[in-house]
C-alpha distance (Angstrom), angle and dihedral (degrees) to the residues before:
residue distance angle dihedral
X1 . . .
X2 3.88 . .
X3 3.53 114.6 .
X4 3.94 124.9 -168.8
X5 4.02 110.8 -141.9
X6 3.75 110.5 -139.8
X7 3.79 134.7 136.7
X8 4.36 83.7 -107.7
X9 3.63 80.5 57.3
X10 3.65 106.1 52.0
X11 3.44 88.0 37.8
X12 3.99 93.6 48.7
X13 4.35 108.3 96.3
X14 3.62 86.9 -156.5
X15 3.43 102.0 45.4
X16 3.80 99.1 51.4
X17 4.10 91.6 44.4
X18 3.93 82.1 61.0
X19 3.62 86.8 46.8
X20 3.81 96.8 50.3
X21 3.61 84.7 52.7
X22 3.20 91.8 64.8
X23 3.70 105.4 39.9
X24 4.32 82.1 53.6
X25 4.06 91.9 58.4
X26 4.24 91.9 39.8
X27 4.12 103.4 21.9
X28 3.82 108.4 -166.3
X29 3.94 94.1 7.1
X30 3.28 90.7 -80.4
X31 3.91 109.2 149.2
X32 4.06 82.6 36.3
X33 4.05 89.7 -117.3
X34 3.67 91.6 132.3
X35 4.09 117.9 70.6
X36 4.18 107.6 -169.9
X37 4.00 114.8 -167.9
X38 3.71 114.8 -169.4
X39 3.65 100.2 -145.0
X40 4.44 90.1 175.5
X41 3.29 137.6 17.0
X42 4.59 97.6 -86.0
X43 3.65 132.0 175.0
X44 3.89 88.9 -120.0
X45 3.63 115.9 -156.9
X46 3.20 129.1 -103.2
X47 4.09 109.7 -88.7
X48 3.80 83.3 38.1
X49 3.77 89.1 70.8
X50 3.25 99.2 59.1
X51 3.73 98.8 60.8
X52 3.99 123.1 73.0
X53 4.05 118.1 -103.3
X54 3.50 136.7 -168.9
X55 3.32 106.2 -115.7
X56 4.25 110.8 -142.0
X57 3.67 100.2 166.3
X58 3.88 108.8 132.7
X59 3.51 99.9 -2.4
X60 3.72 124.5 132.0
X61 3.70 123.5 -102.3
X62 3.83 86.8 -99.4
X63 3.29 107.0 42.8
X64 4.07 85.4 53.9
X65 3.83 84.1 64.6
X66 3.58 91.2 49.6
X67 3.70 98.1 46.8
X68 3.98 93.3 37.2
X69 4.24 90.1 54.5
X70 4.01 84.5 46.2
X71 3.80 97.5 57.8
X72 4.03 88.4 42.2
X73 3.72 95.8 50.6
X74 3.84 90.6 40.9
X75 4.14 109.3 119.0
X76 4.03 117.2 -173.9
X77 3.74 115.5 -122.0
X78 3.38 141.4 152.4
X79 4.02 118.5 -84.9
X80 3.64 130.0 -148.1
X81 3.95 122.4 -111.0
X82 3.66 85.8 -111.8
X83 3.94 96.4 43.1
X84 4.08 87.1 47.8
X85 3.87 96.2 46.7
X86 3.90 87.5 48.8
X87 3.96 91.5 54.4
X88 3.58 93.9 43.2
X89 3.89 87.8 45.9
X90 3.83 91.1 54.6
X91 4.16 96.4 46.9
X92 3.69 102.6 44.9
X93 3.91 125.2 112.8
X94 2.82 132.5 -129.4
X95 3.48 107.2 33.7
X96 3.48 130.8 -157.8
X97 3.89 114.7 -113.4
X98 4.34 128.3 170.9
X99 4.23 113.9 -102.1
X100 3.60 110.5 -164.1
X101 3.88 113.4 -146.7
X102 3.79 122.1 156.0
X103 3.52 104.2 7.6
X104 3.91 89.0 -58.1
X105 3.73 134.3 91.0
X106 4.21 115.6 -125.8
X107 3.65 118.9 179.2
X108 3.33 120.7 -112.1
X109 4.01 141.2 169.0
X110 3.59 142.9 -93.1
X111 3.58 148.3 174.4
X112 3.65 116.3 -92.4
X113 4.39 103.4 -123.5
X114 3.81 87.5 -155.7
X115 3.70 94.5 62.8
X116 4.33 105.7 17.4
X117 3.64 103.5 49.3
X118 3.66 99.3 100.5
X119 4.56 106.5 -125.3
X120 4.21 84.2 -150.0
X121 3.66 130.6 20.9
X122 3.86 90.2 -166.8
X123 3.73 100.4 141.9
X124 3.57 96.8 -23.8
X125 3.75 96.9 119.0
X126 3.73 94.7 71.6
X127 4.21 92.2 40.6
X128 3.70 95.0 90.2
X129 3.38 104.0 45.6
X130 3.76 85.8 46.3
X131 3.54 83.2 52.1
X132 3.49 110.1 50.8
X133 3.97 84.2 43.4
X134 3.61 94.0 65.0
X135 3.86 91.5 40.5
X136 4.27 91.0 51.8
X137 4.21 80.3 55.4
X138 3.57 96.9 49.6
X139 3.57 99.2 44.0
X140 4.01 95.4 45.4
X141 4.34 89.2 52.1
X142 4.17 91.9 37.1
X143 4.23 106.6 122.8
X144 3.31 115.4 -118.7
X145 3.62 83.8 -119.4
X146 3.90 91.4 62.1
X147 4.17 109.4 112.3
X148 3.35 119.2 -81.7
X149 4.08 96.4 -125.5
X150 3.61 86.3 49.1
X151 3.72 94.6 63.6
X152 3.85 93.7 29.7
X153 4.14 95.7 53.9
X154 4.41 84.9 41.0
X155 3.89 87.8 53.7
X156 3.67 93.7 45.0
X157 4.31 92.1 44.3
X158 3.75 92.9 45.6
X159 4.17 93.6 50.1
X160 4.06 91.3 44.0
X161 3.66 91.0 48.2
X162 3.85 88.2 45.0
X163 3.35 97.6 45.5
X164 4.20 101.1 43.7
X165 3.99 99.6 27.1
X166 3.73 120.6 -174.8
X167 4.14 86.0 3.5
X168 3.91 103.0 62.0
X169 3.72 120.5 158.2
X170 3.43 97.8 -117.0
X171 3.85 100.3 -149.4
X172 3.70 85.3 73.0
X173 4.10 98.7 52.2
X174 3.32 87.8 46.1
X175 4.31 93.7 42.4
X176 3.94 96.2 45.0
X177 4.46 90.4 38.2
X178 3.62 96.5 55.4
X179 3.99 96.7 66.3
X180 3.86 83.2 43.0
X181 3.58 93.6 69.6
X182 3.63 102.3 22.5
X183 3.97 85.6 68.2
X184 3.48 97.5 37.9
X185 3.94 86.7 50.1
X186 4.10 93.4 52.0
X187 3.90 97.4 32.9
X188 4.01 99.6 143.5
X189 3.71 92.8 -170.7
X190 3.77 138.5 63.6
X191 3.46 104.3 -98.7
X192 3.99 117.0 132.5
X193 3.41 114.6 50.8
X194 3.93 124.3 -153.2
X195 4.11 95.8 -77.7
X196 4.00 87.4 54.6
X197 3.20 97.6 32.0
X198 3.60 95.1 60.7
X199 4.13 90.8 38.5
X200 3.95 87.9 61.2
X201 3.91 92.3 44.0
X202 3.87 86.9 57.8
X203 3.40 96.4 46.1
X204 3.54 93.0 47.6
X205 3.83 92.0 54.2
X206 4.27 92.5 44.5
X207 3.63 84.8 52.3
X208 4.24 94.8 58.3
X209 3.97 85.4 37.8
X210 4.16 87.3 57.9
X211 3.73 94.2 38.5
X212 3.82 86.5 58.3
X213 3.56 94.6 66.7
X214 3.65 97.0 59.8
X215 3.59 118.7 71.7
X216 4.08 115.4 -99.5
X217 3.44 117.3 -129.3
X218 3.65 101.0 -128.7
X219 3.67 108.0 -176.2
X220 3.50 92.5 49.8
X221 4.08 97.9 42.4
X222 3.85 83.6 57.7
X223 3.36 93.4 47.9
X224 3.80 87.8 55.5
X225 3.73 93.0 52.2
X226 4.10 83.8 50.9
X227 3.79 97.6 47.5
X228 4.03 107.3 67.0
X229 3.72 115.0 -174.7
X230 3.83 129.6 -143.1
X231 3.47 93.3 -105.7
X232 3.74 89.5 178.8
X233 3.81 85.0 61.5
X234 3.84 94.7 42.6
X235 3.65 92.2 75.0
X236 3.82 126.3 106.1
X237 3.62 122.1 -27.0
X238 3.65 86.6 -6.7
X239 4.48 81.4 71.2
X240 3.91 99.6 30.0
X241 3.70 105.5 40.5
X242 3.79 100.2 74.9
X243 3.64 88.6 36.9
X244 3.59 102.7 54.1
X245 4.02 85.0 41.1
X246 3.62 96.1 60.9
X247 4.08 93.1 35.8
X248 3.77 88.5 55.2
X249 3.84 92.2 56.0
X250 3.79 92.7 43.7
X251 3.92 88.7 51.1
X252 3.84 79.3 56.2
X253 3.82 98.1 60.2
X254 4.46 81.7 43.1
X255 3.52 82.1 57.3
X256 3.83 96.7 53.3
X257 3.81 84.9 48.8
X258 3.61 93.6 -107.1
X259 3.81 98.4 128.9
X260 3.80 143.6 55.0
X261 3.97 127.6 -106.5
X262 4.20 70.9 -121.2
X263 3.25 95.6 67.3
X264 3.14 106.9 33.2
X265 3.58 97.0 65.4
X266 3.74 89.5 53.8
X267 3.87 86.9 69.3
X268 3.93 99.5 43.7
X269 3.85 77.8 55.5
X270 3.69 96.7 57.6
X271 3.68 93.4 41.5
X272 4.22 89.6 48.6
X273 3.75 84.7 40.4
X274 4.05 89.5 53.8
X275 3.69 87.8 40.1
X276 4.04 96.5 60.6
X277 3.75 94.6 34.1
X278 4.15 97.8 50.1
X279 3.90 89.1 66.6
X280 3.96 96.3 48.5
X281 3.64 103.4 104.7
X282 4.17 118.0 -141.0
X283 3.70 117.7 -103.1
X284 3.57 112.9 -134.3
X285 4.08 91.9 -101.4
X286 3.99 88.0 60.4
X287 4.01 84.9 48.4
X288 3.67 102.8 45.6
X289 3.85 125.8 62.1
X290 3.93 115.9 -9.0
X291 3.72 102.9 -91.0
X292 4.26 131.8 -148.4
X293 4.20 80.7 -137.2
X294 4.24 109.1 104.3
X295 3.92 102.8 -136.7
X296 3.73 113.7 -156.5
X297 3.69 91.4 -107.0
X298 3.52 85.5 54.1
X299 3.56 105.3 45.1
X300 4.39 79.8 42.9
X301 3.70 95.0 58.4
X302 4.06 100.4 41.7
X303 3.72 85.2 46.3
X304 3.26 96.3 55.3
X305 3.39 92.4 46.6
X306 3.80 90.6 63.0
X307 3.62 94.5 49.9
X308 4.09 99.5 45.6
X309 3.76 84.6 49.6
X310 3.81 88.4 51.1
X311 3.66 93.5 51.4
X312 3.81 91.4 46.0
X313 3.49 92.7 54.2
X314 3.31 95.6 51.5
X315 3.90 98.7 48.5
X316 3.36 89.7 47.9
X317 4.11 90.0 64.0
X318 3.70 89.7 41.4
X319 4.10 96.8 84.9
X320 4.15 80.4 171.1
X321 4.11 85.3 65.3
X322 3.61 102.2 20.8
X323 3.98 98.0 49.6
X324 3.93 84.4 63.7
X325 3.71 126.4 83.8
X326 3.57 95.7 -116.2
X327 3.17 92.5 58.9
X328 3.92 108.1 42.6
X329 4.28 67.7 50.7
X330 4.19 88.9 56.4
X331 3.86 92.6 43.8
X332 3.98 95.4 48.4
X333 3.97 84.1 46.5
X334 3.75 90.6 50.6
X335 3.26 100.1 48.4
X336 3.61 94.2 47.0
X337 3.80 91.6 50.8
X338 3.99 91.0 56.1
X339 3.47 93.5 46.6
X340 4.43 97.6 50.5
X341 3.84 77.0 42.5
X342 3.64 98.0 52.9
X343 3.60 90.8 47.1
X344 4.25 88.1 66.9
X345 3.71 94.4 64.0
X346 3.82 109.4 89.0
């Protein structure tokens, strides 16, 4: 079935019964029977989001074509370690480029163009703000009883958002949002109340309506929903170990004033990102039969992947960093981190 994501859509009774028919005979996308095309930027709901669509928002009349044949002609398989870390290498923001200050090159961060150059800025300028409005609520009325990742990844959203506006890096919306409704998903307790309740439900949706004016990187999305972790595994030391490893050498080369404030608070993300997802315990759906649905931890550890081998790349070209012992120390850290993280996916 090909559906065509647009507000009419959503908002169409007849159009999303055919579409729940289809979800029931291929739940999660699965057995790739159901093609979505996101023809505006929608507030999809909530079983929509899980499942990879070609995004067609902005795009030329030919490049549609292109992209529309793509998605048809697509076939799930099973990738390579070296074919995934390549994809994940190519879709990852932000990227790590050189900043030359003082006669000396530092590495710093940027947006990648590929992924945070918005396709429509229909009603995007007034998203964040609208955003980080309904995040200041949520965190000021959370219970103290409220998970600590939940407030942790809201904090981290709402300051990104605040601080980068209409040009997020859209790896960390989508990084810091995924525990957000992960936990509110599987709270076992009554916690929200109706006021909240209905606060996080809107911010939920607002968040899928911004995401949908970005472009989605679809070969590395489906490689997500290929690439199960061990979640079991991903748990503890068994997340933060290689993480805190490679961020300790990295704080090394910051140190030696070879990186950017920039930068540098990309990594003490990771590691606090590491640090609230290592003591989130699997459900029994993350456990039990390798699933098309990206987890957080999932989505955490191929993402990171990406980045670290971004950053190794990089150093690696830099002889002015890489000649120096702390950074032949960053590069054997690197590596070492991809490798103990590449040995979670299943």
């Amino acid at each position: 079935m090909i559906a065509l994501y647009s507000p009419d859509y959503e908002a169409s009774d007849h159009c999303q019964a055919e579409w729940a028919a289809a979800y029931a005979a291929d739940p999660g996308g699965e057995r790739h029977r159901l093609f979505p095309f996101l023809l505006k930027p929608t507030e999809l709901n909530p079983l929509a989001r899980q499942i990879v669509y070609t995004n067609l928002v902005g795009l030329s009349a030919e490049d549609r074509r292109a992209a529309v044949l793509r998605a048809l002609d697509y076939r799930p398989g099973r990738r390579s370690s070296e074919e995934l870390k390549g994809i994940l290498k190519h879709a990852t923001t932000p990227i790590p480029i050189g900043k030359a200050e003082g006669g000396k090159t530092r590495i710093d961060v940027t947006a990648n163009p590929d992924l945070d150059t918005p396709l429509s800025s229909d009603d995007l300028k007034e998203m964040p703000g609208l955003q980080c409005a309904l995040a200041d609520a949520i965190i000021e009325v959370l219970p103290g009883n409220a998970p600590k990742v939940f407030r942790s990844c809201l904090v981290h959203y709402r300051t990104h958002l605040g601080e980068r506006g209409t040009r997020p890096y859209t790896d960390f919306l989508r990084s810091f949002f995924g525990p957000l409704q992960k936990e509110f998903d599987h709270a076992d307790f009554e916690m929200w109340g109706a006021g909240l309740d209905d606060l996080i439900r809107r911010f939920f949706a607002k968040h899928f309506l911004l995401i949908t004016h970005f472009p989605l990187p679809e070969a590395r999305e489906r490689a997500m929903a290929e690439a199960p972790i061990d979640e079991e595994k991903a748990v503890g030391k068994g997340l933060t170990e290689p993480i805190e490893k490679v961020v300790d050498a990295l704080n090394e080369l910051s140190d030696s004033d070879m990186t950017t404030p920039a930068f540098d608070r990309v990594v003490q993300q990771i590691r606090e990102e590491a640090a609230d997802l290592s003591s989130v315990v699997p459900t029994q759906a993350d456990s039990g039969k390798p699933s098309t649905i990206v987890t957080p931890k999932r989505r955490f550890v191929l993402g990171t992947i990406g980045f670290l081998e971004r950053v190794y790349a990089f150093i690696g070209a830099t002889a002015s960093i890489a000649t120096t012992p702390q950074g032949q120390a960053a590069l054997l850290a690197l590596r070492d981190a991809i490798e103990k993280l590449l040995a979670l996916v299943l």
